[in-house]
C-alpha positions, 0 to 999 in steps of 0.5 A: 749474604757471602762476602765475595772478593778477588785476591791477585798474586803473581810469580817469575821463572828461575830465567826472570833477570831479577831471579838470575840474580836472586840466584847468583847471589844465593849460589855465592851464599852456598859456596861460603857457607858449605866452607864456612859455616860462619861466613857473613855474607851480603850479596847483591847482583845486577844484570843487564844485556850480557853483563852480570855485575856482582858487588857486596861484603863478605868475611869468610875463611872460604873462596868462592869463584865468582865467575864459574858460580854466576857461568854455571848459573845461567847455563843451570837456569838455561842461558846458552843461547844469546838469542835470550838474552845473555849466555853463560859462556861469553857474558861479561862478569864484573866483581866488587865485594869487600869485607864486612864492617867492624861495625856491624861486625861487633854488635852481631858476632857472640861474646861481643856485643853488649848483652854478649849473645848474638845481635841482630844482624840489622835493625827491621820488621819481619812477617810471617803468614799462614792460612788453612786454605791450601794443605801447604798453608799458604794462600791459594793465589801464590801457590797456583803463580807458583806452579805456573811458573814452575810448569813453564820452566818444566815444559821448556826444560823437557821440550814439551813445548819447543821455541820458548825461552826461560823468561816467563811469568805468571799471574792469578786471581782468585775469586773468595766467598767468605774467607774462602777460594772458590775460582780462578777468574783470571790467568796471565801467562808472559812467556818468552819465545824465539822470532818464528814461533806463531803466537797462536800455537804457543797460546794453545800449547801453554793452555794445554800443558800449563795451565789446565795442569795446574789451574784445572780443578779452578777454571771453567769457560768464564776464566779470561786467560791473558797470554803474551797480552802484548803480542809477542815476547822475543825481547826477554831475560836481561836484554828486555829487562835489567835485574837486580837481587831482591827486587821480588819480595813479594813474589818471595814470600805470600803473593801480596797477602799480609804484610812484609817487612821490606827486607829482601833475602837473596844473598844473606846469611842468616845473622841478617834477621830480614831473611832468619827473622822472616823464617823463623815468623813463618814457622811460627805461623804455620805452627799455630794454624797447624795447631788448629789455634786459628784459621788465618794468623800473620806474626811480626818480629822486629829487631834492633841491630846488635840486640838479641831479643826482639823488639817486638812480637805480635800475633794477629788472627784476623778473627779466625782465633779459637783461643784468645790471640793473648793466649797464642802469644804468650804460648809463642814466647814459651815455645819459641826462642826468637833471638838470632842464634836461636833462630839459626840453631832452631832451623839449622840454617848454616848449610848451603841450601840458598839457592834452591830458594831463590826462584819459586818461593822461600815458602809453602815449599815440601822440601826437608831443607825448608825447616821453617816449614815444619809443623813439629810444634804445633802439639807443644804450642796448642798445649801452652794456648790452651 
């Protein structure tokens, strides 16, 4: 008899105020990193009713303008009106960063700490999943949140549907039958709109222009599809909600599916393992599905602050393995090098290309500056397995 469940993920548009600040912080990133590669850089951001306050350490040759970088944010995302909750021209931009710890400083600066490689930039646990149930290799749920989310900043952005504003989520379940995706039994769609709009018709527009585009090939009549479930959304952005950088971690990475690590990323340069670490575990995931070693396969790194090597690498399968998962990981540990300064020089990861990451997922993303997203070591890998 099939083994039947429902798998739940859900996403946030770019206009969501924890992903305002997801943003910001990353967009600091790119500034530092594009004028000094070597920047070490820890930003956090919060947002509220027409306030943005930015606060963190930083040590960098360069300067980043924080006002004209946290303005041209919101006025990217689609902040110019205070109708939706802040504006890009008259928000309040309060700052507070300093420079970074010598204490931590010396411990993950090369040449420095006690083995005199690069340490980690933190003591943590970090995951990386893959499954063969979507050619991105991620799970279905998460990938069909995601291009929910990005219709409706799309369909917002090019005036398909008029009166929205850019807070939205969206939310999916999936119905399994052994291990694989089926259905969609439930879409939730939360989309802010001006005070005029009929409820009604925005209901109608975002099934026909969101959803079926997206879902299509998933629902049929029995799918429920919640939308403004409440009755209306007027109140939205950082007046109806306040926001804080690194507060969607799930939404971030697998929707909910495998473990994680509870490291954010937004705002960090990769000498912080929680989001070079996380990477570099997805890439090796991914591989090791590419490589048809197994169906399902989850990684954890962990890393003691200041120390290169891992503390710990293991490969979980779920049963899904073709090989012993011994033998995968002892082909993981040939083929990858995961100390940090490896890590970095493997995914190129000091060029300025946060941003682009901070809304929509850092994962199951076809872009060429998403290394982490290759699949150039699955020959390598499946020839050690085996």
């Amino acid at each position: 008899m099939a083994k039947k469940y429902t798998v739940t993920s859900e996403s946030v548009t770019e206009g969501h105020p924890d992903k305002i600040c997801d943003q910001i912080s990353d967009a600091i990133l790119d500034s530092l990193i594009k004028q000094d590669p070597n920047s070490r850089v820890a930003i956090e951001c919060l947002t509220t009713t027409g306030t943005v306050h930015v606060a963190g350490e930083v040590t960098t040759k360069g300067f980043a303008d924080i006002q004209k970088i946290v303005r041209d944010t919101l006025r990217g995302i689609g902040y110019t009106n205070p109708e939706f909750g802040i504006d890009s021209e008259d928000a309040g931009v309060w700052v507070s960063i300093h420079g970074q710890s010598p204490d931590i400083s010396q411990g993950v600066t090369e040449g420095q700490g006690e083995d005199k490689d690069q340490g980690a930039g933190d003591q943590g646990m970090m995951y990386g999943y893959a499954t063969d149930e979507t050619k991105e290799l991620m799970p279905l749920p998460i990938i069909l949140a995601h291009k929910l989310t990005m219709r409706l900043a799309y369909v917002r952005k090019e005036g398909i549907i008029k009166n929205i504003g850019p807070d939205g989520k969206s939310q999916v379940t999936v119905l399994y039958e052994d291990d694989t995706p089926i259905k969609v039994t439930d879409v939730v769609i939360a989309q802010q709109h001006t005070d005029d709009t009929s409820e009604n018709e925005l209901r109608s527009q975002i099934v026909e222009n969101v959803i079926k585009p997206v879902c299509g090939n998933y629902i049929d009549e029995n799918t429920k599809i919640h939308i403004n479930a409440t009755g209306k959304f007027v109140i939205g952005g950082p007046e109806g909600d306040t926001g804080v950088t690194g507060r969607k971690i799930i939404v971030d990475t697998y929707g909910g599916v495998g473990r994680h690590g509870g490291g954010a990323f937004s705002g960090k340069d990769p000498s912080k393992v929680d989001r070079s670490g996380a990477y570099m575990a997805r890439y090796v995931a991914k591989n090791i599905v590419a490589a048809g070693l197994a169906k399902r396969c989850e990684v954890q790194v962990s890393y003691a602050i200041g120390v290169a090597k891992p503390t710990n690498v293991n490969v979980h399968c779920f049963k899904t393995e073709k090989v012993p998962e011994e033998k995968i990981q002892e082909a993981v540990l040939k083929v990858f090098d995961l100390r940090p300064k490896a890590i970095i020089e493997t995914l190129d990861l000091k060029r300025p290309i946060y941003k682009k990451t901070a809304s929509y997922g850092h994962f199951g993303r076809n872009d060429p500056d998403f290394t982490w997203e290759k699949t150039d070591k699955a020959k390598e890998l499946k020839k050690a397995a085996l």
